[in-house]
ZAMI-996590 format. One record per residue: z, x, y of N, C-alpha, C in turn. Coordinates in steps of 0.001 Angstrom, whole numbers, plus 500000, padded with zeros to 6 digits. Example, Ala and Ser with C-alpha at 12.3 -4.5 7.8 and 13.67 -1.06 7.14 Angstrom:
2
507800513190494310507800512300495500507800513200496700507080512850497750507140513670498940507870512900500030
//
This chain:
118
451112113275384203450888113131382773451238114437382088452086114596381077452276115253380485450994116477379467450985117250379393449750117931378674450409118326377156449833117547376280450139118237374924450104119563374865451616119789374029451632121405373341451072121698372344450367122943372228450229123567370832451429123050369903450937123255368209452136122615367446452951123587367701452548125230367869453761126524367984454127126765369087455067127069369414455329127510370564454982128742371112454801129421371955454291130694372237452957131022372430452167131232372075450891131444371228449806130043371319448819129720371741447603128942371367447621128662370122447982127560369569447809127164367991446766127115367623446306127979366177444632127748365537444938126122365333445583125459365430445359124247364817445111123222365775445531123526367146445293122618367973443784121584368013444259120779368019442711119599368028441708119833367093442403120601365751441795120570364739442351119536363661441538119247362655442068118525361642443602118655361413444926117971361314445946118460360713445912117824359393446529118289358617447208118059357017448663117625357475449260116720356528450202115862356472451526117406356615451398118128356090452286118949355787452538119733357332451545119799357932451667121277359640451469119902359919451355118723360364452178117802361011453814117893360868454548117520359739455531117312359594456202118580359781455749119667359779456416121238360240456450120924361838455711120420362518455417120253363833456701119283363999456722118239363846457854117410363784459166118199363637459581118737362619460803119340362515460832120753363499459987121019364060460502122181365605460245121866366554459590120483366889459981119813368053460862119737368664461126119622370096461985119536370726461984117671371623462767117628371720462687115797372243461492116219373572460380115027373125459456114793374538458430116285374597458473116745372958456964117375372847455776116798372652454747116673372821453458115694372428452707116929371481451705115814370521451194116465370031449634115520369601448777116168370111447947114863370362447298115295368254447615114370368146447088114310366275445697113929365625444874113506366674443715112739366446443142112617367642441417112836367715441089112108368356439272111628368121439001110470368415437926109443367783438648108114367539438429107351366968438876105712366723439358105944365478440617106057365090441769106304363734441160104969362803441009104181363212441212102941362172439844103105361173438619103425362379437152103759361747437250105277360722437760106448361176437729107397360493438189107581359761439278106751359173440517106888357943439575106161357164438088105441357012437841104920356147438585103395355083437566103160354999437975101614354271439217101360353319440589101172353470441491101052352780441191101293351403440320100210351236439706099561349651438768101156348835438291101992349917437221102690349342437857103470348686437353104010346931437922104891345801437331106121346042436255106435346859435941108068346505435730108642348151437186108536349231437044109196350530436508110294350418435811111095351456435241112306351863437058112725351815436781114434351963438442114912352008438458114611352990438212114933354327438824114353355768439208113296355566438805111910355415438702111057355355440318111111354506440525111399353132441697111484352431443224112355353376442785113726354002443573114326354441443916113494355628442771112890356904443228112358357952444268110968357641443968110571356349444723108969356066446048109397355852446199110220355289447346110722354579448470111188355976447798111773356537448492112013357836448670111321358606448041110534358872448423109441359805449129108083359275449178107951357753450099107695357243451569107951357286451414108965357133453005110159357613453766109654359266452506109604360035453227109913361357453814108441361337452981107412361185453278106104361098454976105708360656454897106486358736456515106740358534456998107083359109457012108128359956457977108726360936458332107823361951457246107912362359457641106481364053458766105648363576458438105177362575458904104142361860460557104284361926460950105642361281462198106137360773462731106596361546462164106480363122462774106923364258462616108157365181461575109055364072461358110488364690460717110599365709459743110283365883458800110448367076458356108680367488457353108603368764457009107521369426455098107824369271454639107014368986453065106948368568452422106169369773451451107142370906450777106681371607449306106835371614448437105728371687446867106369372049446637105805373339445329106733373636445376106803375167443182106831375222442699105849375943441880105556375992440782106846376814440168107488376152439126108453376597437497108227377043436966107222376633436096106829376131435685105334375532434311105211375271434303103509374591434122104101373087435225103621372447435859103720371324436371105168371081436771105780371739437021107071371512438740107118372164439765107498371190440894107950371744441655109098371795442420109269372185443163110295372132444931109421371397445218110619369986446349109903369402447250110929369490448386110711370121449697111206370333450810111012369617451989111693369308452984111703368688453314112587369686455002111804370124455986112443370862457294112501370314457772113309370208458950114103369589460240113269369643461308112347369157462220111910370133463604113099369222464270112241369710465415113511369639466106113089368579466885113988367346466778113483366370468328112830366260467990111752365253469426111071364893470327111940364648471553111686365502473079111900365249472683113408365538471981113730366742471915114828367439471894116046366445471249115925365086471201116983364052469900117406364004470301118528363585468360119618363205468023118267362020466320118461361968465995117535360932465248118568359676465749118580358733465221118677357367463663118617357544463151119350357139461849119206356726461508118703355648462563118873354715461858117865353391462374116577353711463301116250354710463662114897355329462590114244355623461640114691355979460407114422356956459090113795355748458926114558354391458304114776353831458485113667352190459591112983352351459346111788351688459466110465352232459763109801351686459147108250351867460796107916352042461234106849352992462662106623352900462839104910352108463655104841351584463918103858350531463709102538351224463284101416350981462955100376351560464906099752351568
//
């Protein structure tokens, strides 16, 4: 089994298995290398992102949705592969793995950072 990297290379990331923000996700994404992991979450995502419907999230609650929103787009758009991995009863571990980017080009970071046109 592979062991998730820090988002930096070199160095122990302060951020590791801490809260991320949508933004040092998507920085993480664009210096990836194909088949980095980055474990993004961990607890039950669906329970902690809070009730779709609810108008006044805690900030976690706002920052974690928002991000895992993001990674979702990404998967989506081809960047990375979205795995969770069972730790516990109801408790996971959520992964994002790096894939290699289209048409073998560096990826834009503001590539990363909007929404792509339906």
């Amino acid at each position: 089994m592979t062991t998730p990297i820090p988002i930096w290379r070199g160095s122990p990331s302060p951020f590791h298995l801490q809260k991320l923000d949508e933004t040092t996700f998507c920085a993480w994404v664009a210096q990836a290398n194909p088949g980095d992991i980055l474990e993004y979450h961990r607890g039950f995502l669906c329970l902690d992102r809070g009730n779709p419907e609810q108008k006044n999230k805690n900030p976690d609650q706002a920052q974690l949705d928002e991000m895992s929103t993001r990674a979702f787009d990404l998967a989506e758009r081809g960047f990375l592969h979205l795995l969770q991995q069972r730790i516990g009863d109801a408790s996971f571990r959520y992964l994002a793995i790096a894939r290699s980017c289209p048409e073998g080009q560096a990826i834009n970071f503001s590539t990363l950072m909007i929404e792509e046109a339906a």
